[in-house]
Every structure is written in structure tokens, then in C-alpha cells.
C-alpha atoms as one frame of an Amber mdcrd trajectory, in Angstrom:
protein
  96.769  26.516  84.895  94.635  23.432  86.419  92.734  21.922  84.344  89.785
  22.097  86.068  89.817  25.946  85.493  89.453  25.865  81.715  86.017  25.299
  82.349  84.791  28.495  84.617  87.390  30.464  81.814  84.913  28.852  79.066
  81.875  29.371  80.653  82.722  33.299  81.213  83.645  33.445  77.311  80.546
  31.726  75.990  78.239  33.716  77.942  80.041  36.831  76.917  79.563  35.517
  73.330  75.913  34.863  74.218  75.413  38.384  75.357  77.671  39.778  72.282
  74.956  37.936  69.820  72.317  39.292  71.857  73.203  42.931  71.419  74.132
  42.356  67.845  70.958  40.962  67.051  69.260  44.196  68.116  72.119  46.503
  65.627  69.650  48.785  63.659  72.054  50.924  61.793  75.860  51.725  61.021
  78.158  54.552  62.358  79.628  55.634  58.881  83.003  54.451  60.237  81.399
  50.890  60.206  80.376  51.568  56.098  84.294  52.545  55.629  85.193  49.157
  57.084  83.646  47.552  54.450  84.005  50.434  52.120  87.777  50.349  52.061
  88.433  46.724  52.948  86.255  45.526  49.546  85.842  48.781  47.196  87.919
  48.905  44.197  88.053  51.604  42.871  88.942  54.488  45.271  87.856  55.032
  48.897  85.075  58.093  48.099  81.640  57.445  46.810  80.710  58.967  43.408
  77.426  59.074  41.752  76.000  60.172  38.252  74.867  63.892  39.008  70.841
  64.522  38.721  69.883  61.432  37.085  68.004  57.986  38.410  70.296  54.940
  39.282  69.347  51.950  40.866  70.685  50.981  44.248  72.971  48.530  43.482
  75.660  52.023  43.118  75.151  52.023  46.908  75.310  48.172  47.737  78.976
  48.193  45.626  80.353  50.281  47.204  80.748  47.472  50.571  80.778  44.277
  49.067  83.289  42.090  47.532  82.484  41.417  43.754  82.954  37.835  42.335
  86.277  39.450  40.582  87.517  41.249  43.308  88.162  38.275  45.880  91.496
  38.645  47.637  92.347  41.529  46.262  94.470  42.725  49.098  96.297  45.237
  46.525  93.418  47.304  46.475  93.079  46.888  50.256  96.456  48.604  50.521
  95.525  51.061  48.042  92.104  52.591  49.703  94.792  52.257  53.394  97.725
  54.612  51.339  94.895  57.027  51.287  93.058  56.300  54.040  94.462  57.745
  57.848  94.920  53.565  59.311  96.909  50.889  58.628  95.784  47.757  56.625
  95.696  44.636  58.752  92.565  45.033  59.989  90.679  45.840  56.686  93.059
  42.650  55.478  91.162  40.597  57.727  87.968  41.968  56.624  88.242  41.536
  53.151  89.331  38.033  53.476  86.076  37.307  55.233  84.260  39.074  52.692
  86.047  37.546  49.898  84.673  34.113  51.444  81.080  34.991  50.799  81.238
  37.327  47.586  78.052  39.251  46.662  76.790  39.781  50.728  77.297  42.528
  52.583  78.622  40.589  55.286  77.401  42.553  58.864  77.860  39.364  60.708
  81.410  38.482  59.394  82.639  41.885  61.472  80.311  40.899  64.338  81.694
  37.665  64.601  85.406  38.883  64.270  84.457  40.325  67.309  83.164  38.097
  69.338  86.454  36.038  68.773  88.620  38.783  69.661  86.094  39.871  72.527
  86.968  36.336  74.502  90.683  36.510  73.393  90.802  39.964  75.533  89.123
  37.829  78.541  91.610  34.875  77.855  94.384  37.458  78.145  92.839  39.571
  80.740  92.662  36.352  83.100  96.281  35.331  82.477  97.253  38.906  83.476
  95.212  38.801  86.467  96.650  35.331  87.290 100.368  37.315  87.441  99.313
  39.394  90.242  96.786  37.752  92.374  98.112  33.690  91.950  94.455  32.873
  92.579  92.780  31.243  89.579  89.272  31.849  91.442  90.196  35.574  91.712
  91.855  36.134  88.238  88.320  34.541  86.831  86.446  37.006  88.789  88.263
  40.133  87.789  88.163  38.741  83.905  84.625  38.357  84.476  84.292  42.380
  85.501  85.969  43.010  82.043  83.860  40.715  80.061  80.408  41.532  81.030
  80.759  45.213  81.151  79.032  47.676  79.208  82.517  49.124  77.790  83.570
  45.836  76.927  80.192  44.958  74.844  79.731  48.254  73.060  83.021  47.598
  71.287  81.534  44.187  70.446  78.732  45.655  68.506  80.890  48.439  66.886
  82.960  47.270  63.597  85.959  49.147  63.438  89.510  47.695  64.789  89.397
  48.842  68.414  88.899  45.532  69.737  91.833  44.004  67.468  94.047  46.974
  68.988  92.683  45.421  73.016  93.815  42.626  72.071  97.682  43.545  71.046
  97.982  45.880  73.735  96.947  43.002  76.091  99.675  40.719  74.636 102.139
  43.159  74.203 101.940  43.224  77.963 101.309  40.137  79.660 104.503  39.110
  77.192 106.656  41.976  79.301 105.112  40.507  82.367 105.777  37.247  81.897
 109.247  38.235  81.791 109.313  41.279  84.135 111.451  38.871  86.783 113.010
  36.715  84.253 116.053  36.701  81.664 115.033  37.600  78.434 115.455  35.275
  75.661 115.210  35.069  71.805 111.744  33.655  72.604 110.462  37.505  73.918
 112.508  39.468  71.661 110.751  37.857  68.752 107.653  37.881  70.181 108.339
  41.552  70.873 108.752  42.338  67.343 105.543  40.377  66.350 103.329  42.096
  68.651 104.680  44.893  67.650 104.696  44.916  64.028 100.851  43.275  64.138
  99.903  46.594  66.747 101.436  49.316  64.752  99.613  47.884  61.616  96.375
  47.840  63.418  96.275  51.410  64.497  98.722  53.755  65.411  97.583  54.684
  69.102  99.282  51.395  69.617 102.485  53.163  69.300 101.787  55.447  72.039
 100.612  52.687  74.569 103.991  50.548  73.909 105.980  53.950  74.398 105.732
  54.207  77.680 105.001  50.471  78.229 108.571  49.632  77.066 110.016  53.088
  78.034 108.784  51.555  81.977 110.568  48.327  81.181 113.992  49.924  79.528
 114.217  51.844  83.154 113.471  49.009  84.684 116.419  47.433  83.137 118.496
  50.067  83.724 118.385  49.951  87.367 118.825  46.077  87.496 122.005  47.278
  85.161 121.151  45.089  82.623 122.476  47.317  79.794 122.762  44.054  77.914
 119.856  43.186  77.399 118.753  47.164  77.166 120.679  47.523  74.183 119.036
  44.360  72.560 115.273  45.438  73.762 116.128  48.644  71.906 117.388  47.367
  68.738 114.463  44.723  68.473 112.207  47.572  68.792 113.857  49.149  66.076
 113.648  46.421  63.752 109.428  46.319  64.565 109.776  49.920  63.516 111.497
  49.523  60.298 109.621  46.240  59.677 106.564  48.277  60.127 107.377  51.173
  57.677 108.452  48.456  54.955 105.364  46.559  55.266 103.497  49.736  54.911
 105.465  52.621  54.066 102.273  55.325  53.821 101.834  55.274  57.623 104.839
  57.855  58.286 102.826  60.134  55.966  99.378  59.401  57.972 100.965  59.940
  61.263 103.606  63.432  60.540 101.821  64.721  57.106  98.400  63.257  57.047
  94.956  65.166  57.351  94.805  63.386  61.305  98.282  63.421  61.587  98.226
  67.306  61.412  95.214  67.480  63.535  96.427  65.285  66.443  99.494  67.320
  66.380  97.744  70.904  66.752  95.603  69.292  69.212  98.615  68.575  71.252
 100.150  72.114  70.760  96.623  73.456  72.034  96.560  74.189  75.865  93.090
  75.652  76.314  91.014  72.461  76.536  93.282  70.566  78.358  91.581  70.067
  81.230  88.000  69.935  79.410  89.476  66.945  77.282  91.111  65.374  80.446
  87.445  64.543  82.072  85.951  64.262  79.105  87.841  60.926  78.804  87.467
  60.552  82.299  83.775  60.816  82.597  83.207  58.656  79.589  85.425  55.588
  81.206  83.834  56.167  84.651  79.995  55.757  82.618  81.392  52.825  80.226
  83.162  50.687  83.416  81.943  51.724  86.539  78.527  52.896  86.721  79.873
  56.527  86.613  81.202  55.762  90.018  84.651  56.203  89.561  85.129  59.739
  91.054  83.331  57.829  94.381  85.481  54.691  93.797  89.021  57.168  93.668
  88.050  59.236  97.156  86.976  55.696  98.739  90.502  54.376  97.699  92.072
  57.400  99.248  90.138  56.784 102.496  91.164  53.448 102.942  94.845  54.503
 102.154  94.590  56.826 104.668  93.355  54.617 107.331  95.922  51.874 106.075
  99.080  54.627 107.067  97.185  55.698 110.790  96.167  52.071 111.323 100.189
  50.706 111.007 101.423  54.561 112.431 103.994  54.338 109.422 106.134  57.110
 108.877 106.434  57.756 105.682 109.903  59.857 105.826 111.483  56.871 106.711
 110.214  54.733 104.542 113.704  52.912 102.964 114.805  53.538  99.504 115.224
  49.962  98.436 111.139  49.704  99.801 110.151  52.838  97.693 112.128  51.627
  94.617 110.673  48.318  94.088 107.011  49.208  94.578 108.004  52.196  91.493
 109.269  49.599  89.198 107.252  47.071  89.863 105.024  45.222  87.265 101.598
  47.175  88.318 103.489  50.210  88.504 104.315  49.896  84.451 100.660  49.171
  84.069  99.404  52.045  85.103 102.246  53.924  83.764 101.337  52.632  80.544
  97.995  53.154  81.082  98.404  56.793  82.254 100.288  57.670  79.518  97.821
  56.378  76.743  94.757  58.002  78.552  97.609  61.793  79.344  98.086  61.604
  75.135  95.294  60.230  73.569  93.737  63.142  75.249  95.265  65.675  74.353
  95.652  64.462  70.799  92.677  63.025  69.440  90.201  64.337  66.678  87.059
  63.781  68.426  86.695  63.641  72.061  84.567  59.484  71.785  85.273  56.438
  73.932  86.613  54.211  70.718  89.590  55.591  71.530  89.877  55.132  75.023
  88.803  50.801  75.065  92.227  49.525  74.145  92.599  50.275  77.666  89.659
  49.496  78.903  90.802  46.148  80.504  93.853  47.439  82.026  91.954  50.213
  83.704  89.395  47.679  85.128  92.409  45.584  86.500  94.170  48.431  88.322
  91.445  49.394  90.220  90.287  45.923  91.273  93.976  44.962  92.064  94.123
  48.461  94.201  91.459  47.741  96.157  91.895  44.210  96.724  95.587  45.514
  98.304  93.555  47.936  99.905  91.357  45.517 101.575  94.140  43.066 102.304
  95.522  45.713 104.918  92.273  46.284 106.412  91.359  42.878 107.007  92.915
  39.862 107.177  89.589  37.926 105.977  90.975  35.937 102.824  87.239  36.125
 101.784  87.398  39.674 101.468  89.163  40.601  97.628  86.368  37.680  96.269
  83.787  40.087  97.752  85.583  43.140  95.790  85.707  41.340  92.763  81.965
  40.616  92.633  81.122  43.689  93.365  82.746  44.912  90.568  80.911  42.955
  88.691  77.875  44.046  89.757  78.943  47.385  88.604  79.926  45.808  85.372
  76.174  44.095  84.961  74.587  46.791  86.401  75.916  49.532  83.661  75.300
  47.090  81.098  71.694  46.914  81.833  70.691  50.251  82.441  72.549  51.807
  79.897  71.742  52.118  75.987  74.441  50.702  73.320  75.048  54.061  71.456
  76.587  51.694  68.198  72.549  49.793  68.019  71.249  53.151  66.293  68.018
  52.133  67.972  66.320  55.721  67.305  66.806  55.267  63.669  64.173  52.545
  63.332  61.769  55.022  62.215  63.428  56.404  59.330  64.055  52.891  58.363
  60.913  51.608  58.241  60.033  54.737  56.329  62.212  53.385  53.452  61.127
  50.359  53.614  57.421  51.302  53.614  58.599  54.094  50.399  60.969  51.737
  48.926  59.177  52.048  45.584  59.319  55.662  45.344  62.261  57.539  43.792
  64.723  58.807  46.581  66.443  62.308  45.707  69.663  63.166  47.930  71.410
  66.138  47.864  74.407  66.528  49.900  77.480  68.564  50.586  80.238  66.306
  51.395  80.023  62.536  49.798  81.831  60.623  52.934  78.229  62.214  54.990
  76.480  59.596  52.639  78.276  56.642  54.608  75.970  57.878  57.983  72.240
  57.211  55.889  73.860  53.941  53.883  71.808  51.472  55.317  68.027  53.482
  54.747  69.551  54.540  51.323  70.027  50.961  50.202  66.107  50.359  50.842
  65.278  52.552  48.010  65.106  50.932  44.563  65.565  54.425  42.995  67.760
  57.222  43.369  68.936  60.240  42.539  71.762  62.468  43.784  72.761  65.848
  43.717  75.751  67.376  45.124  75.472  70.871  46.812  77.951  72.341  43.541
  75.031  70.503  41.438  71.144  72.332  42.140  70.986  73.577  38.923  69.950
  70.243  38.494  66.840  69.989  40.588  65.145  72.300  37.738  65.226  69.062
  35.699  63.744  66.785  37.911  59.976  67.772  36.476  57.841  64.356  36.479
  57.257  63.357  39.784  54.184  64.013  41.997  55.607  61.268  44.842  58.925
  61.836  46.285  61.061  61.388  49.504  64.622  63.495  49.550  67.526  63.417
  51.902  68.907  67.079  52.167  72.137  65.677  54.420  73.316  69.682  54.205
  72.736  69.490  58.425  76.052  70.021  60.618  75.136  69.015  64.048  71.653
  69.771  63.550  71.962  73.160  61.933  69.772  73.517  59.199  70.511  74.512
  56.668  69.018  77.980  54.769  69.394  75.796  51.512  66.665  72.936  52.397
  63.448  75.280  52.119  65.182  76.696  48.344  65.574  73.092  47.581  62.249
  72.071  48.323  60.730  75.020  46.724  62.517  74.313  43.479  60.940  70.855
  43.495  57.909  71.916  44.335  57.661  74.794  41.314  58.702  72.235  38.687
  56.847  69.442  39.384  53.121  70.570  39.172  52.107  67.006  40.533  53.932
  67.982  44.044  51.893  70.334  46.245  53.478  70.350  49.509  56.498  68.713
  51.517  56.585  66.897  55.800  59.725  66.646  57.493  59.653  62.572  58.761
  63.002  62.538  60.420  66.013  64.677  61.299  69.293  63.966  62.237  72.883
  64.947  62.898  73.685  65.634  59.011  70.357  65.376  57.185  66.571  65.994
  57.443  64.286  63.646  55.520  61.444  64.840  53.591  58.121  63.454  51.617
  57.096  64.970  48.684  53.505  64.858  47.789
């Protein structure tokens, strides 16, 4: 690469790291996959929150539970520990708790914000280089990295801190390395960068083993029919030893993935043909919204159209299209993107526990290049007008901006501004919580945490609330909701506290949610 093109490559990363900081800034409130980041990356002792039952405890049992104590720097034992029992691998929460362990004490929002942004512009950096393989223009391959980089997608997974932007990354390594030698011999230098990647994927999350199935199964064929059994028999064996170098490193993941609690679950989901089709545009419909504008379906029958004219404009035949002309545009190097591609979005379909886009972004950039690169070939046999595929690629982008500011970040938790500022403004009054399942705790971790005072109750534990007799101020979190059913149990609850505290003479609902409804006591 020129020079001179490190600077339009920087530009597009620091305003991407602008926006990223801008969006962060505005992050309310926590999925509770974002508390079990911290939760199992710094907690040490155990992965599941537990409380003293029916008596008042200061908040500090809460903050704990996500930071990294003075004696519990680097203690990546324990990280390994909460992983073992846990349903992901450990490098991620490694990295986490070595940021953590750099500023003890602090529960440290930014550190996973900024880990991030850095792997937000490494996806761009590798996004561009990919780009650069097909389209040899730098100008072009800036453009389409640009499409990636400022879309709404792309940003939401910014502002979310789990690992799906670590797994981007790999999967966009993994292959622009088997591009970068999809016309060349292969040397010790890709084989062992072949095992890296693929050691440092698996570790990150396991959908990374689906994506490099049918990356490298692409690239094994491809081999195959160059007769390079060779090299086909060393591809194999190197993937091998990232397998077994995987399972020694962490040996629990063969449980998580054939005996665990999601293991089991992805498996029945694959065995399960009724919702097939539901799931399949599901996923669809949510990468249409998150990349294009929900334009996609428009964007597919517009491709079509111009395919169409493309065969009646050059009166091909298609019958007689040669063999050797068919075979090379099926194994060529797009062709095992989208293979790849397909693949991922066919499985993780079918297979995963909840039907939510975090599962869908490691592809995210991969998707965006296909369909740019198919419609700048498109265009290229419509018009000759070298002008033209800079057009397409800014107008993607304008899809890109445009879904980025009319849509709302789901991962801000906006809406739940209310109920924090109603801890805030109650901080000093005692907070009860009763609950039915501890890991629903992780969703109300941030409003909890504003209380100086609480006191919780499991669902196994009401006998309790008859002790609770001195208060005549009181807020309590009944988080016995499952998608906003509520439950018969809340009005029996609040009756209890209402008959044995004579100072309490009646009870308003101040917020509701997916798992809990909050209440003041008065």
C-alpha cells in the first residue's frame, strides 16, 4: 500500500473511534451479559451471585461481585475457573481481567469500551486489506471499509461488552490470511499463522469453529481440484494440531460444546425442523435493519434485475457456457466468502439459543463486502463508466449513515433512565429484592448498586418478609416477571409487607420491565 493511503485509512478509523466514544458516552445501563463479563473475568469465588437471605447488607456485596480486588490482580486461575463453568472460552475474559487488574478497586466500563474501539478499527484495517484483494483500487477498498465502519451494525457491537467484536476480528484474519494465499504456494509462514488464528478464534467463542468449517472446507476443495494433495494433507494436519492445541489449552470446551447446558440446546435446536424458516428471516431481517436500512430484500431483487439484463444485454447462452469458465468463478476467492458466509448465517440459525443479532456480527463485514463487490460487478457490465462502482460504494454508505442515525442503539438502555434516577433520588432508603433466579439480578445491577441498603429474598425464602417489621419507607424489586408476565406472587408480597409494617400504608408501581416491576413503599 502507498503511503499516501495510510492517511484516508486513519482518518476513517479515528472518526469511527470518534463516533464509538460518542455512543458510549450516552450507555445508560448493562445487558446482564455485559455484568458476566466482568462478573466472570474478576469474581473469585464462583460465577453465581449469593446473598445473606432476609437481612440488610450494604452494597458493596453487589459492587464485588465485578471488580478486581487489590488481592485478586492477575488471577487468571480463577478466570479459567468461572470459564470451566461458564458456556465460553477464556481469552476474552483473560483480556478483561488484565485490564481490570490494572486499575483494581473500579469497575472499569470504559476498559471494555475501549477494548472495543481498538478492535472496532482493527476490523476496518482488515476489512480494507480484504477489499484491496478484489477491487486493486485503494480509493475503492477505502470506500467499501468505510460502509463497514460507520454502520449501525458495526457501532452497536462497539457499545456492547461481550467478545463479538474480538470473534470479527479472527474471522477477518482467518480469511484475508487464506486469501492472501488463495493463488499462491503455501508456506510454513500460513500454516503457522493458520494454527494461531485458529487456536486464538476457537478460544474466543466457539461459533468461530463453524465459520472456519466451511471457510477451510472451500479451500481443501479448492486444493483438491488444483491436485495439490500435498499441501491438502498438510492444511489438514495443521488444523488438527489448532484443534488439539485448543482442547489442551482449555480442555472444558468439549464439555460446553457436546455436554454443556448450550451445547445441548444448540443441538436440539438443530434437530428441530418447525422454525426453520421462521429462524432463517429472523436472522435475515435483523442483518437487512443492522446494515442496510432494511433494504436488503429491495437490494437482492435489484441485483437479480441487473443480472438479468447483464445475460439479454451480451445474448449469452448459458448451456454453453464452458466448464473450465463455470469452474473457476465456483472456486474462486469470493465464491469461499460467501460460502463461508452462507454457512455461518445456514447454522448459526438453526442452532442458536436466542434468535439476537450478537450472533450474527462476526459476519457482519463479510456480508457488507459481498454485496458491494456484487454490485460493483454488476455495474461494471452495465456500464463501462470507471466512475460508476465509486458511486455504489457511497451509496452504501449512505445506507450505512443513514441506519445509524435513524435508528436507536438497543445496548444504550436509554429507557431505563427513569428507574435510575429513581435510585439515585431513593438511594438512602433500604432496597428489598426478591427474586427467583439469582443470574436475573445481573439485568437491574447497575440501579441496584445506587442503593446504600439492601435486602434480598429469594422466591424459596418469603417466609422471610414476615420479619422485615420496621420500615414505613421502602422501594422493592420483585424481578419474579418472565417477559412481562406478572407474576400472581407480587400483590402477596406486597401485602405481607404491608400487614407487618404498620408504618407502610400503601405501595406505586414506578417501573416495569422484562424480569421485574419496581415498587415504593410508603
Amino acid at each position: 500500500m502507498k503511503n499516501r493511503y495510510y492517511i484516508p485509512l486513519i482518518v476513517i478509523c479515528l472518526i469511527q473511534v470518534f463516533i464509538g466514544i460518542y455512543f458510549g458516552m450516552q450507555k445508560m445501563n448493562f445487558h446482564m451479559d455485559e455484568i458476566f463479563t466482568y462478573a466472570l473475568s474478576n469474581h473469585t469465588n464462583g460465577t453465581k451471585f449469593e446473598f445473606p437471605q432476609g437481612q440488610l447488607t450494604d452494597n458493596s456485596i453487589l459492587k464485588n461481585y465485578v471488580i478486581v480486588p487489590e488481592d485478586g490482580r492477575f488471577k487468571y486461575n480463577k478466570v479459567w475457573q468461572n470459564q470451566a463453568s461458564d458456556v465460553h472460552p477464556p481469552m476474552y475474559y483473560i483480556i478483561i481481567h488484565t485490564l481490570c487488574s490494572l486499575w483494581p478497586g473500579k469497575y472499569l466500563v470504559w476498559g471494555g469500551l475501549g477494548l472495543n474501539l481498538i478492535l472496532s478499527v482493527l476490523s476496518t484495517v482488515l476489512l480494507y486489506f480484504i477489499s484491496r484483494h478484489f477491487l486493486k483500487n485503494n480509493i475503492l477498498a477505502l470506500l467499501l471499509a468505510s460502509v463497514w465502519a460507520f454502520s449501525f451494525g458495526h457501532i452497536t457491537f462497539v457499545v456492547f461488552i461481550r467478545m463479538y467484536m474480538f470473534l470479527t476480528v479472527w474471522i477477518l484474519a482467518i480469511t484475508l490470511l487464506h486469501l492472501s494465499y488463495f493463488k499462491k504456494s503455501l508456506d510454513i509462514t500460513f500454516y503457522s499463522l493458520l494454527v494461531l488464528l485458529s487456536v486464538f478464534g476457537t478460544l474466543t467463542h466457539y461459533y468461530f469453529l463453524i465459520y472456519i468449517f466451511f471457510l477451510c472446507l472451500f479451500f481443501t476443495i479448492k486444493l483438491l481440484a488444483a491436485r495439490q494433495f500435498k499441501e491438502v494433507l498438510i492444511y489438514l494436519f495443521s488444523l488438527g494440531i489448532a484443534g488439539i492445541t485448543s482442547v489442551i489449552i482449555f480442555s472444558p470446551m468439549l464439555k460446553h460444546i457436546f455436554l454443556g447446558n448450550r451445547g445441548t440446546q444448540s443441538f436440539n435446536n438443530f434437530a428441530n425442523t418447525s422454525d426453520t424458516a421462521y429462524r432463517l428471516e429472523r436472522y435475515f431481517n435483523i442483518i437487512s435493519h443492522q446494515l442496510f436500512y432494511d433494504l436488503l430484500y429491495a437490494l437482492l431483487f435489484i441485483a437479480m434485475a441487473m443480472l438479468l439484463y447483464t445475460i439479454l444485454k451480451n445474448n449469452k447462452d448459458i448451456i454453453n457456457v464452458n466448464y473450465k469458465f463455470i469452474t473457476g468463478i465456483l472456486l474462486s476467492d469470493l465464491s469461499m466468502i460467501m460460502f463461508a458466509c452462507l454457512g455461518y448465517f445456514l447454522i448459526v440459525s438453526k442452532i442458536s439459543v436466542y434468535i439476537v443479532d450478537r450472533y450474527m456480527v462476526a459476519i457482519y463485514p463479510l456480508v457488507i463486502l459481498v454485496v458491494v463487490l456484487v454490485f460493483i460487478n454488476l455495474t461494471k457490465f452495465c456500464t463501462s463508466n470507471k466512475i460508476v462502482p465509486h458511486i455504489v460504494c457511497i451509496f452504501f454508505i449512505f445506507l450505512s449513515l443513514t441506519g445509524l442515525w435513524k435508528n436507536d442503539i438497543f445496548y444504550l438502555y436509554k429507557d431505563t433512565q427513569k428507574v435510575i434516577d429513581i435510585a439515585k433520588e431513593n438511594s438512602d432508603l433500604p432496597c428489598l429484592v426478591v427474586y427467583d433466579a439469582d443470574w436475573k439480578l445481573t439485568a437491574y445491577y447497575l440501579e441496584l448498586t445506587n442503593y446504600k441498603q439492601l435486602i434480598f429474598v429469594s422466591k424459596d425464602n418469603l417466609h422471610l418478609l414476615r420479619a422485615l417489621n420496621k420500615y414505613d419507607r421502602l422501594i422493592a424489586y420483585l424481578i419474579l416477571t418472565d417477559d412481562f408476565i406478572i407474576s400472581p406472587d407480587n400483590k402477596v408480597i406486597l401485602d405481607t409487607l404491608l400487614e407487618v409494617n404498620k408504618g407502610l400504608e400503601k405501595y406505586d408501581e414506578e417501573f416495569s420491565s422484562e424480569y421485574a416491576i419496581t415498587y415504593l413503599l410508603e
